[in-house]
PAZA-986209 format. One line per field, with one value per residue: y, z, x of N, C-alpha, C in turn. Coordinates in nm, 4 decimals. Example, Ala and Ser with C-alpha at 12.3 -4.5 7.8 and 13.67 -1.06 7.14 Angstrom:
<nodes>
n_north = -0.5690, -0.2250
n_up = 0.7800, 0.7080
n_east = 1.3190, 1.2850
ca_north = -0.4500, -0.1060
ca_up = 0.7800, 0.7140
ca_east = 1.2300, 1.3670
c_north = -0.3300, 0.0030
c_up = 0.7800, 0.7870
c_east = 1.3200, 1.2900
</nodes>
This chain:
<nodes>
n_north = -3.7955, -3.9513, -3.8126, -3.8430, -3.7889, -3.5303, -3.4330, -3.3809, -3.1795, -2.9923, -2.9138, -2.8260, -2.6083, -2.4490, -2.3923, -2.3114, -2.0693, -1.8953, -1.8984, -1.6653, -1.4713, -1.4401, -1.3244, -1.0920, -0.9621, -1.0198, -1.2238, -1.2336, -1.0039, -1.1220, -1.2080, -1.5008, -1.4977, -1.3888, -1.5552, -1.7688, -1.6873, -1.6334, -1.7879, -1.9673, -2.1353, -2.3322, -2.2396, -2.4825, -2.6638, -2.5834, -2.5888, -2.8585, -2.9725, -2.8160, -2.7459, -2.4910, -2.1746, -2.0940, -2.3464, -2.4139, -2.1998, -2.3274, -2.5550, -2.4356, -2.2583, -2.4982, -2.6067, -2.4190, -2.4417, -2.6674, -2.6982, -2.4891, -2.6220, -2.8138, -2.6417, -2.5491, -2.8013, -2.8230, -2.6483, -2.6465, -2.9065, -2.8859, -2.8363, -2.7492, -2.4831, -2.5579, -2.2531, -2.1963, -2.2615, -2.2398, -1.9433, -1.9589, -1.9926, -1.7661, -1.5412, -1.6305, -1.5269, -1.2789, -1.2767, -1.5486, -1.8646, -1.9006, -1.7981, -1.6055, -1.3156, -1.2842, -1.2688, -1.4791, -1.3428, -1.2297, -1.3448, -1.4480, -1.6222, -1.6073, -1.3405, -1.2199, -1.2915, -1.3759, -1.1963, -1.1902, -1.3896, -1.5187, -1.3288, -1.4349, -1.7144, -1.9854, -2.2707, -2.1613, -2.0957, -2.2447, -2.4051, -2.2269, -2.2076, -2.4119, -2.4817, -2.2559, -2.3299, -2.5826, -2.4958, -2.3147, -2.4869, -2.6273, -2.4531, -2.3819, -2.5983, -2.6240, -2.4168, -2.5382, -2.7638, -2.5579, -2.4953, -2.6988, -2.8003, -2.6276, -2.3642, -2.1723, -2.0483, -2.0928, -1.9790, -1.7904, -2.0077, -2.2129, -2.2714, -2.0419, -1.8843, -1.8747, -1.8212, -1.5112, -1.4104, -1.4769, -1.3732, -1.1120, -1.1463, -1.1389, -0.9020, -0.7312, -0.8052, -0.6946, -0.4375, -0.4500, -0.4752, -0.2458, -0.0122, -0.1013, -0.1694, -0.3664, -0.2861, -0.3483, -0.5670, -0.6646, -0.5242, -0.6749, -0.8834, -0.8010, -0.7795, -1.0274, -1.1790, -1.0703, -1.1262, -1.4207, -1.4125, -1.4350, -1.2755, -1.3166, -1.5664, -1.4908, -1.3178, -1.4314, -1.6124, -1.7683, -1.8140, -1.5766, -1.4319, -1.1346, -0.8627
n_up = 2.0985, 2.1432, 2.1053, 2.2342, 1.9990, 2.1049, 2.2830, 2.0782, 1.8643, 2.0805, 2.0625, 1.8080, 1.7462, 1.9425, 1.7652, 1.5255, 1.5977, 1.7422, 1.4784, 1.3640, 1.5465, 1.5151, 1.2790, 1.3524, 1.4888, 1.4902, 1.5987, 1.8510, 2.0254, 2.1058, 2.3653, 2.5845, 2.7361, 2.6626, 2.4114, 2.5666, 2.6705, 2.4449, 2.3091, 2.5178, 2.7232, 3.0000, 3.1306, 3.2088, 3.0381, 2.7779, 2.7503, 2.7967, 2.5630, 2.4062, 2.5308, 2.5435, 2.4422, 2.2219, 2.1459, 2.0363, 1.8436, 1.6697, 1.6047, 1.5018, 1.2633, 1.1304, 1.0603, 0.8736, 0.6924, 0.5917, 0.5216, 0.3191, 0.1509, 0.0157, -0.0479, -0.2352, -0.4298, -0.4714, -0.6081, -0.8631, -0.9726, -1.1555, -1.5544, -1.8088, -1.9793, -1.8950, -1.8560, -1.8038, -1.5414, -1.3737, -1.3742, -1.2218, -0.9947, -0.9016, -0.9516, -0.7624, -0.5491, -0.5710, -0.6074, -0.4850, -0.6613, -0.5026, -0.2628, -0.2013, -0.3191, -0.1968, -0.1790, -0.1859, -0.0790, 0.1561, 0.3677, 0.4261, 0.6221, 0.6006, 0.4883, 0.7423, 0.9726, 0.8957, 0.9411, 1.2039, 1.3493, 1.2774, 1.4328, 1.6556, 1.6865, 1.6406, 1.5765, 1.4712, 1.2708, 1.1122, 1.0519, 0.9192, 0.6922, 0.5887, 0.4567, 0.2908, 0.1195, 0.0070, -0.1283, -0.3150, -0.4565, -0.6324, -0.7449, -0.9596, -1.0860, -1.1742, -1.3869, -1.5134, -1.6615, -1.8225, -1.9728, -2.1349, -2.2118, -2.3941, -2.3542, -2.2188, -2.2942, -2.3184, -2.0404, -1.7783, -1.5331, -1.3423, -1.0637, -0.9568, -1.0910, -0.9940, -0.7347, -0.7540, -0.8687, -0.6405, -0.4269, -0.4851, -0.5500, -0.2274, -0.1844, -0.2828, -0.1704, 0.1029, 0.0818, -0.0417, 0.1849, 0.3353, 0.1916, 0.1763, -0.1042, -0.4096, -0.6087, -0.5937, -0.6366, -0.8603, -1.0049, -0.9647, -1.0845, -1.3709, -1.3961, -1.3381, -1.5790, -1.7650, -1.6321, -1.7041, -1.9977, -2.1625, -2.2885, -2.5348, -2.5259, -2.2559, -2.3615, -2.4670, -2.3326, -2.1527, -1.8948, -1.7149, -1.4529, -1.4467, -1.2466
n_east = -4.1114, -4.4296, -4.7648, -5.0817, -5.4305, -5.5542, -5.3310, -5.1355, -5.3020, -5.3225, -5.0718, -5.0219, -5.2066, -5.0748, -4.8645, -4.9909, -5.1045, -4.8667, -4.7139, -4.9063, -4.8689, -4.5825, -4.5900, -4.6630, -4.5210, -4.2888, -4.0117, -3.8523, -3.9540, -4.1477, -4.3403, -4.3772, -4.5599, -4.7206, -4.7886, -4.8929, -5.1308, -5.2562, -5.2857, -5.4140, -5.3415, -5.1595, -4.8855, -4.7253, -4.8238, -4.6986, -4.4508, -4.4359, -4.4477, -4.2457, -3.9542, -3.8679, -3.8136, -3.7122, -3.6522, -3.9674, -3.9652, -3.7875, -3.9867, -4.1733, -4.0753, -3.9844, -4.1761, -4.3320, -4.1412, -4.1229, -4.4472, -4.4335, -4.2783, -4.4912, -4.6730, -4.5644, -4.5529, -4.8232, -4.8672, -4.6737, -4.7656, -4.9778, -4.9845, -4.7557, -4.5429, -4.2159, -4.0791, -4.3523, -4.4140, -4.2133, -4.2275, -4.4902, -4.4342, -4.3051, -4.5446, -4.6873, -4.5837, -4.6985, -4.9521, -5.1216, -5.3080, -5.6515, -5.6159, -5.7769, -5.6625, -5.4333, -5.0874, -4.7872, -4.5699, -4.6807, -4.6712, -4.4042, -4.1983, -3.9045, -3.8684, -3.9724, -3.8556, -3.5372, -3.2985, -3.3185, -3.3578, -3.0653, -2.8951, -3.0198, -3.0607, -2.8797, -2.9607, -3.2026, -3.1392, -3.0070, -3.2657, -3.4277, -3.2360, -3.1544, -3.4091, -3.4343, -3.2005, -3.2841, -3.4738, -3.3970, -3.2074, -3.4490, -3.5565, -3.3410, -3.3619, -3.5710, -3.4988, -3.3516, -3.5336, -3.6850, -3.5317, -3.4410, -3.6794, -3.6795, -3.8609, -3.7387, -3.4332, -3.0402, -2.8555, -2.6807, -2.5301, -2.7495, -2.8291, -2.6952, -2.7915, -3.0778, -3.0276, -2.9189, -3.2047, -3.3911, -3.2897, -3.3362, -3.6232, -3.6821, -3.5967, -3.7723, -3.9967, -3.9417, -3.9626, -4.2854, -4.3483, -4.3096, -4.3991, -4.6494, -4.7724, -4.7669, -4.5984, -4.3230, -4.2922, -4.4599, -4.2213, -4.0416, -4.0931, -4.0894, -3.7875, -3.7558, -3.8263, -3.6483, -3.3800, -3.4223, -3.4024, -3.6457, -3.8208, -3.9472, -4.0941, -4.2842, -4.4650, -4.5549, -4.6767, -4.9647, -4.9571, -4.9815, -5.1065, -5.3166, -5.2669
ca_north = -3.7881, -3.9666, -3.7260, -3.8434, -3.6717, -3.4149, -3.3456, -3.3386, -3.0474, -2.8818, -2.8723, -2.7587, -2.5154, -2.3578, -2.3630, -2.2361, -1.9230, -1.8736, -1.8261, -1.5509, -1.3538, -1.4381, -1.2601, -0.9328, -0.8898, -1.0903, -1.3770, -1.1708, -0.9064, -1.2251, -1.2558, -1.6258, -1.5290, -1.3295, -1.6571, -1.8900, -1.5889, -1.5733, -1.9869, -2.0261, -2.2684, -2.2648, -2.2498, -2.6344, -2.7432, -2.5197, -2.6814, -3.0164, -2.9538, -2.6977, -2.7285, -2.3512, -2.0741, -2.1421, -2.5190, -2.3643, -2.1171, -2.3857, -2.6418, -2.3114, -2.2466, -2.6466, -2.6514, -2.3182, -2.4936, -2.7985, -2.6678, -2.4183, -2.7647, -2.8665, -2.5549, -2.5387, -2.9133, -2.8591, -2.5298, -2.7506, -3.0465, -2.8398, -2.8450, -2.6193, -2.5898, -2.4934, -2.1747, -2.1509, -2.3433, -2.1380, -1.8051, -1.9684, -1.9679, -1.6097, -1.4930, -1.6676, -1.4065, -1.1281, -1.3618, -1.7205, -1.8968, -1.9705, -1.7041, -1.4383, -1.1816, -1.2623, -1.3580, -1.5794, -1.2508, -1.1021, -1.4196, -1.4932, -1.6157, -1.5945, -1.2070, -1.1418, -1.3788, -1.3807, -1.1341, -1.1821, -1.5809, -1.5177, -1.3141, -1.5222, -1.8346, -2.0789, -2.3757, -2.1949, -2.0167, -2.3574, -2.4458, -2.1944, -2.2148, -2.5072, -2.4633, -2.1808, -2.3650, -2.6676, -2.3791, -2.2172, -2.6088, -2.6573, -2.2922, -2.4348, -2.7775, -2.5846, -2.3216, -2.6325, -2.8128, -2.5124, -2.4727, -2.8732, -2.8193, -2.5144, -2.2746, -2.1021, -2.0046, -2.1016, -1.8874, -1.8199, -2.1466, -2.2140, -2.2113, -1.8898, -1.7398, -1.9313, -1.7338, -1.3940, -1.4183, -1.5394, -1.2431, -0.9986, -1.1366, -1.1005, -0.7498, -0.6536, -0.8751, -0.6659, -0.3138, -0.4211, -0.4253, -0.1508, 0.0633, -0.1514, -0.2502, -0.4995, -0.2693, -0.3582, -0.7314, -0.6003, -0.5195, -0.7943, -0.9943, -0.7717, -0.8106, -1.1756, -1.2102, -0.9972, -1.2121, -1.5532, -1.4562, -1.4981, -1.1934, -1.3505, -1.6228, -1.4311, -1.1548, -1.5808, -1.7123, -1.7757, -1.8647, -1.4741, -1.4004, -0.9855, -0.8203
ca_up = 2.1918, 2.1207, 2.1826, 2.1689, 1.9433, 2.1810, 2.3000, 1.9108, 1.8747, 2.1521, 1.9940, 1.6947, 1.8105, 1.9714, 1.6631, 1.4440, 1.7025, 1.7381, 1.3233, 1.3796, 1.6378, 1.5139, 1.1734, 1.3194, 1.6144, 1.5264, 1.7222, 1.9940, 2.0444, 2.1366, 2.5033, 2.6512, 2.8372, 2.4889, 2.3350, 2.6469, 2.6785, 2.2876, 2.2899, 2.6020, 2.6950, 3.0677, 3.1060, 3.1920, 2.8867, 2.6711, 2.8372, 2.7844, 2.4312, 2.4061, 2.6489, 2.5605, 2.3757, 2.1133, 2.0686, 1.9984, 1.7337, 1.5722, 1.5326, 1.4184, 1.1089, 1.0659, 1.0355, 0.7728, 0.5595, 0.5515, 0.4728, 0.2230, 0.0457, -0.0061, -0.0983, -0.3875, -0.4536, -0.5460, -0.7581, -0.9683, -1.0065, -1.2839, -1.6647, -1.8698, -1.9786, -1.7855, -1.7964, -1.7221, -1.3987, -1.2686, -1.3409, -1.1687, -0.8360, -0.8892, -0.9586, -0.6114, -0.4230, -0.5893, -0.5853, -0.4718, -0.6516, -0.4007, -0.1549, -0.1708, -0.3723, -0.0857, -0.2068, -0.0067, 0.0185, 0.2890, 0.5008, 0.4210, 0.7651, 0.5517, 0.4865, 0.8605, 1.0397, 0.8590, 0.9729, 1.3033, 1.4058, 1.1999, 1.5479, 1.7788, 1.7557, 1.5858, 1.5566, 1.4190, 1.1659, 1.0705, 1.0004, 0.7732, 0.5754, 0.5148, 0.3495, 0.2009, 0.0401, -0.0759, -0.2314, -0.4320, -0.5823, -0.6644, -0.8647, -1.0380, -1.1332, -1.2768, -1.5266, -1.6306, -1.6957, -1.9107, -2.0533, -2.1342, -2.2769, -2.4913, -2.3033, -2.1839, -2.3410, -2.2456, -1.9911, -1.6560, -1.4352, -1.3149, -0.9238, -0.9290, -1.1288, -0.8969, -0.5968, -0.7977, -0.8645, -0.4690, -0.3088, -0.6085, -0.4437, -0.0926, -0.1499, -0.3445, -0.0309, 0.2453, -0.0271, -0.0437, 0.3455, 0.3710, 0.1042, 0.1402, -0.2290, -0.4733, -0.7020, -0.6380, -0.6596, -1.0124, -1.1120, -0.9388, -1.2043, -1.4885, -1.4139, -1.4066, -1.7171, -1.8443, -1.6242, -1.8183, -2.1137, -2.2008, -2.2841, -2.6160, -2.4165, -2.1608, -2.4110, -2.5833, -2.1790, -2.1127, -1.7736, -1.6385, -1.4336, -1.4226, -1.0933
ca_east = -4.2224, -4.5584, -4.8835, -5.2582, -5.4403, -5.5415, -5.2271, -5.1200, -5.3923, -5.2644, -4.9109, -5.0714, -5.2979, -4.9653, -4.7736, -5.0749, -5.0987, -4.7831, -4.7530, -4.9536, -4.8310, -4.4741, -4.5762, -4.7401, -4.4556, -4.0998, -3.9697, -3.7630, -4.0236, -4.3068, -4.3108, -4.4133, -4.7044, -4.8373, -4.7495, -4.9377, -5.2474, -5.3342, -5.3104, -5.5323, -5.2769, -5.1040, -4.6900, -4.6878, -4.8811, -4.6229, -4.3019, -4.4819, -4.4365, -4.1587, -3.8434, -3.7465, -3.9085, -3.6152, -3.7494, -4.0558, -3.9833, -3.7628, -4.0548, -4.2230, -4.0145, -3.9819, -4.3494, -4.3348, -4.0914, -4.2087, -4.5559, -4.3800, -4.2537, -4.6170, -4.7939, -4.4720, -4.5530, -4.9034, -4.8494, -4.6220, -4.8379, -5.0218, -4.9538, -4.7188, -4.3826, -4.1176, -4.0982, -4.4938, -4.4288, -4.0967, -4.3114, -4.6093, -4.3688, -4.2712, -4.6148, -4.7771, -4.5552, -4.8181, -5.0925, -5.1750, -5.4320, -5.6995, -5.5616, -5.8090, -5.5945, -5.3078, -4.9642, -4.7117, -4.4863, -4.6920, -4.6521, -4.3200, -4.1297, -3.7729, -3.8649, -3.9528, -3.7224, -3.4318, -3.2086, -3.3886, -3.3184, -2.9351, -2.8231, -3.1018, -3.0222, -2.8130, -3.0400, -3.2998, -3.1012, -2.9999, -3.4115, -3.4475, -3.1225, -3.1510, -3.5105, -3.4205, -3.1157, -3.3435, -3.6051, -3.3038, -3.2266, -3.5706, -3.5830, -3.2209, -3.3789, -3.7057, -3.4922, -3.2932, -3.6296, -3.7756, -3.4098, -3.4690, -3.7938, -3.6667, -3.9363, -3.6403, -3.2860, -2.9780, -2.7851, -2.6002, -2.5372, -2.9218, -2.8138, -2.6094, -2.9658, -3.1762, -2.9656, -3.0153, -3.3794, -3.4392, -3.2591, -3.4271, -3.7567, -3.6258, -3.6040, -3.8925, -4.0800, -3.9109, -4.0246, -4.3605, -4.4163, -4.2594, -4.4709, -4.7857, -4.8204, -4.7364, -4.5560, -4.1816, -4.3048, -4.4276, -4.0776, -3.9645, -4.1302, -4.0675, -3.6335, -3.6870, -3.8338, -3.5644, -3.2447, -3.4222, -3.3897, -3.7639, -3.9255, -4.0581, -4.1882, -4.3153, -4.5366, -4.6538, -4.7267, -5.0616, -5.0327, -4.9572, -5.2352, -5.3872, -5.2720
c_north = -3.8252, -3.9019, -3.8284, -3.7538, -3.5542, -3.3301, -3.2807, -3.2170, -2.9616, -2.8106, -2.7728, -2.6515, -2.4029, -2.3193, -2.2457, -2.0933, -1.8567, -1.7989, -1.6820, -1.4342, -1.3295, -1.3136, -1.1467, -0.8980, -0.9281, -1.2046, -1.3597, -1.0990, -0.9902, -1.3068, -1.3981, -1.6261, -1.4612, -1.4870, -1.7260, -1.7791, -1.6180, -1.7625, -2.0003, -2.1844, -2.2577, -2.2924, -2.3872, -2.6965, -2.7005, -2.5721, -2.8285, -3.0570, -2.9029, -2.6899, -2.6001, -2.2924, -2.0610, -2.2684, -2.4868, -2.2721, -2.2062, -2.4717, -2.5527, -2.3238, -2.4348, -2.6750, -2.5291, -2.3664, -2.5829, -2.7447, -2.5890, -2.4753, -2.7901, -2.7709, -2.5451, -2.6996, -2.8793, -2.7204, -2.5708, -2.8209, -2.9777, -2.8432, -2.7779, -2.6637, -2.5393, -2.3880, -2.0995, -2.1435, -2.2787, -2.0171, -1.8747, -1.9496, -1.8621, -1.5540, -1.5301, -1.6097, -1.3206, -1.1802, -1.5323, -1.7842, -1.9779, -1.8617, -1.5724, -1.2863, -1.2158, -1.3089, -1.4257, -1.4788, -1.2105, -1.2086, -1.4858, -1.4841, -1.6001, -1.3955, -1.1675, -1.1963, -1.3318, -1.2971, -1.1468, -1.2909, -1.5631, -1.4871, -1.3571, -1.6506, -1.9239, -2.1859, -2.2976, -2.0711, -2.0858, -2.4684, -2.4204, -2.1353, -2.2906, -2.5397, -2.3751, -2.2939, -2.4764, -2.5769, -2.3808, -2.3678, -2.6347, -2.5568, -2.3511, -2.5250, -2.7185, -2.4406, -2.4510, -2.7105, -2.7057, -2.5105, -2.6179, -2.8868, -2.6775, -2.4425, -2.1683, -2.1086, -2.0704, -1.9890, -1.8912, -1.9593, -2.1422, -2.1872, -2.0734, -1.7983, -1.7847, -1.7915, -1.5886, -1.3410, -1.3966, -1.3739, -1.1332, -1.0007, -1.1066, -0.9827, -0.6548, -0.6780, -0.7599, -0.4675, -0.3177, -0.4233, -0.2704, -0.0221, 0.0341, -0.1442, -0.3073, -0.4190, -0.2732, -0.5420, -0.7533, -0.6065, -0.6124, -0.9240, -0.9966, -0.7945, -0.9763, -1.2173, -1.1515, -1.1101, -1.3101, -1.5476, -1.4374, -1.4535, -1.2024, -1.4777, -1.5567, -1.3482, -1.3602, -1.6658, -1.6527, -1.7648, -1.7300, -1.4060, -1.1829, -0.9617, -0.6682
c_up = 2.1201, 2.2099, 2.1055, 2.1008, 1.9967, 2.2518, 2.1522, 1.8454, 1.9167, 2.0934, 1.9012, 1.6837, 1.8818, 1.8616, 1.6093, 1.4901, 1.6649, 1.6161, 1.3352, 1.4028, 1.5743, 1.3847, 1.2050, 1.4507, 1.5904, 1.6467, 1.8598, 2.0559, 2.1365, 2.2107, 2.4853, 2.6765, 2.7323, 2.4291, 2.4506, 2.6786, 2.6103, 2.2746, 2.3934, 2.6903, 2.8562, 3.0405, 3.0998, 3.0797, 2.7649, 2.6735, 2.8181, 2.6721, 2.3545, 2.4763, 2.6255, 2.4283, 2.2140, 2.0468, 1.9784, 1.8637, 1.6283, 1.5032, 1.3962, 1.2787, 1.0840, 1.0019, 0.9037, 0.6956, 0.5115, 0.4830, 0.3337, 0.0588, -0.0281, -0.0946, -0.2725, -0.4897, -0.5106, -0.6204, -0.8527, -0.9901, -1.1376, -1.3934, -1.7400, -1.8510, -1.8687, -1.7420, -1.7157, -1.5474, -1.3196, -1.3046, -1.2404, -1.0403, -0.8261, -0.8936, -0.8375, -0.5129, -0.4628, -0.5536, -0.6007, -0.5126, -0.5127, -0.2502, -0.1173, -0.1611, -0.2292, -0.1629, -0.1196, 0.0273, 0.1571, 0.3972, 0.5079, 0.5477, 0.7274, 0.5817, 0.6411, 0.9459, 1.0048, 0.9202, 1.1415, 1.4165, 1.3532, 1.3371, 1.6842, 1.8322, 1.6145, 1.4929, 1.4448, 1.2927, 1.0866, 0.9812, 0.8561, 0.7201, 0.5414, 0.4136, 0.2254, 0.0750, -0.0639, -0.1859, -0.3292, -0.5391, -0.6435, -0.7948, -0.9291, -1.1233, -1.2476, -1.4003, -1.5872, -1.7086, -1.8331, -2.0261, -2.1744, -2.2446, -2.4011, -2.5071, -2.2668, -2.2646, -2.2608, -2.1857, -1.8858, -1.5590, -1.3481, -1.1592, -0.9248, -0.9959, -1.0283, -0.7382, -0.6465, -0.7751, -0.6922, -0.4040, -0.3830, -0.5189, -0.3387, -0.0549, -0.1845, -0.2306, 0.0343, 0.1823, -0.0128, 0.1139, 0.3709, 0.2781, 0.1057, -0.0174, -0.2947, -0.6113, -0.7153, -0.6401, -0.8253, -1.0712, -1.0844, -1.0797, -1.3146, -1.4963, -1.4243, -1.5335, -1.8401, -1.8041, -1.6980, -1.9226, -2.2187, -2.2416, -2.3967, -2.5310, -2.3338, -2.2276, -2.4682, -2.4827, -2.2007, -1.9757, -1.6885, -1.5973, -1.4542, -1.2783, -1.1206
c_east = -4.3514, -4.6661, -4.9857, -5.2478, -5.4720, -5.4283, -5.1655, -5.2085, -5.3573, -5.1881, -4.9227, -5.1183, -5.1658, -4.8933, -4.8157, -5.0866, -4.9638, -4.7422, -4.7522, -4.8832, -4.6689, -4.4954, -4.6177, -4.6114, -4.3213, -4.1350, -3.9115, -3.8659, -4.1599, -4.2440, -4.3439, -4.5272, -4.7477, -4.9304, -4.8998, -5.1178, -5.3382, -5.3661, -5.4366, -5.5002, -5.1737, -4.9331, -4.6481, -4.7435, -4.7802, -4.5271, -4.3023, -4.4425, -4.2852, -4.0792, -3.7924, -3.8453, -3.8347, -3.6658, -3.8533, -4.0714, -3.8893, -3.8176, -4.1648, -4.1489, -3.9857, -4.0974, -4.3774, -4.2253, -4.1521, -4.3488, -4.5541, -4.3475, -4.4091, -4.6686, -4.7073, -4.5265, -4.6691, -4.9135, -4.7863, -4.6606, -4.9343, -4.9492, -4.8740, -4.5628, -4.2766, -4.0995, -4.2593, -4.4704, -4.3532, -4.1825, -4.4282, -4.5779, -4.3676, -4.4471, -4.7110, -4.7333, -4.6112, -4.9462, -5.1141, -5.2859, -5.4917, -5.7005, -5.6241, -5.7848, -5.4465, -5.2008, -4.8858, -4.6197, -4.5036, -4.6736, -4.5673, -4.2127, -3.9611, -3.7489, -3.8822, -3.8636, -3.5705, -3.3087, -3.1871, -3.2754, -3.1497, -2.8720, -2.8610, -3.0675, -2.9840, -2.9126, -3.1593, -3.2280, -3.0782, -3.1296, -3.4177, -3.3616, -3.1283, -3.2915, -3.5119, -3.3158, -3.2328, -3.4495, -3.4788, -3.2380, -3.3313, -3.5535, -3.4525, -3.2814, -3.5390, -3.6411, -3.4075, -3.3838, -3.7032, -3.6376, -3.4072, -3.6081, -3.8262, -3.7806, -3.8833, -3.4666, -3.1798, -2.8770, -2.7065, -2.6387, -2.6680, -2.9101, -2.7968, -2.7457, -3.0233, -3.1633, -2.9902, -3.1470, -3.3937, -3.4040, -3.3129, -3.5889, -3.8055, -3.6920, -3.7026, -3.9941, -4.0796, -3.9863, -4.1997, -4.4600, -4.3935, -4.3838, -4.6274, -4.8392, -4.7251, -4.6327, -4.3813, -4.1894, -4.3495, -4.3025, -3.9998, -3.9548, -4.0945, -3.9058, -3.6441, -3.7550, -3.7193, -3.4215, -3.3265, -3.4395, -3.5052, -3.8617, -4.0166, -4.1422, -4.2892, -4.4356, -4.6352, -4.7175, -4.8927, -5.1355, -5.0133, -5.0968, -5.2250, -5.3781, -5.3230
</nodes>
């Protein structure tokens, strides 16, 4: 479907909302007319866009991976060795540079979705698995890189840690909503410096910011 740019706004402008509301209420729980209220947007302009409230929450998480890709893309475009760069991922779920003390845990659509969209709907369980999966190669391809650049040790098969680590984060994520602070994202940090191996590294890193 080709939109002007005003309709392309629109779209957007629904998505961007949407976001929102999806992160302070769930995806099942967030009526239509919440959804078409909080937009400012009527039912035929949503439908125009959106053939199903499902469509909708799958361009949703298409648009939070994809964007997810990017924000990872330019946190890696900085300097350092390998293991700087795989801690620099782990340490932007406590704090994002740029983010105004926020990390990407608290607006992580994997941590509130996930279990959510798994018995909702097919398709969009399909979105974000398949982002997730490409994340968990990415984190593989960056301990073989520090492993590569002898920043890191060698150890367990880099996927099968990659998959560790990830669901370690998961859970410290789903902990620090739950508790309202950052301190099982703390130990989150402190076990993976312990599974890679790296804890002389890690005491010789530079790049560990002060939370």
């Amino acid at each position: 479907m080709t939109l002007t740019k005003k309709a392309e706004a629109t779209r957007q402008h629904i998505l961007d909302t949407g976001h929102q509301l999806v992160l302070r209420k769930g995806f099942a729980a967030l009526g239509l007319l919440e959804i078409l209220k909080t937009c400012n947007v009527p039912k035929g302009s949503f439908y125009h866009y959106f053939p199903s409230k499902e469509a909708f929450g799958c361009a949703l998480l298409q648009q939070y991976v994809d964007g997810y890709g990017r924000k990872v893309d330019g946190l890696q475009a900085a300097e350092g060795t390998g293991y700087q760069r795989l801690m620099r991922y782990w340490d932007a779920w406590i704090e994002a540079p740029g983010d105004a003390g926020c990390g990407w845990a608290e607006e992580c659509l994997v941590v509130k979705l996930a279990a959510e969209v798994a018995d909702l709907s097919e398709d969009m369980r399909l979105v974000l698995d398949t982002g997730v999966q490409r994340l968990l190669a990415r984190i593989a391809a960056w301990i073989d890189e520090a492993r590569a650049d002898g920043s890191l040790p060698a150890g367990a098969p880099s996927l099968g840690l990659a998959h560790v680590l990830y669901q370690m984060w998961l859970g410290a994520a789903l902990l620090a909503k739950l508790s309202q602070d950052r301190s099982s994202l703390q130990q989150a940090r402190l076990a993976t410096v312990h599974l890679l191996g790296c804890e002389a590294a890690a005491s010789a890193s530079s790049s560990t910011p002060a939370h």
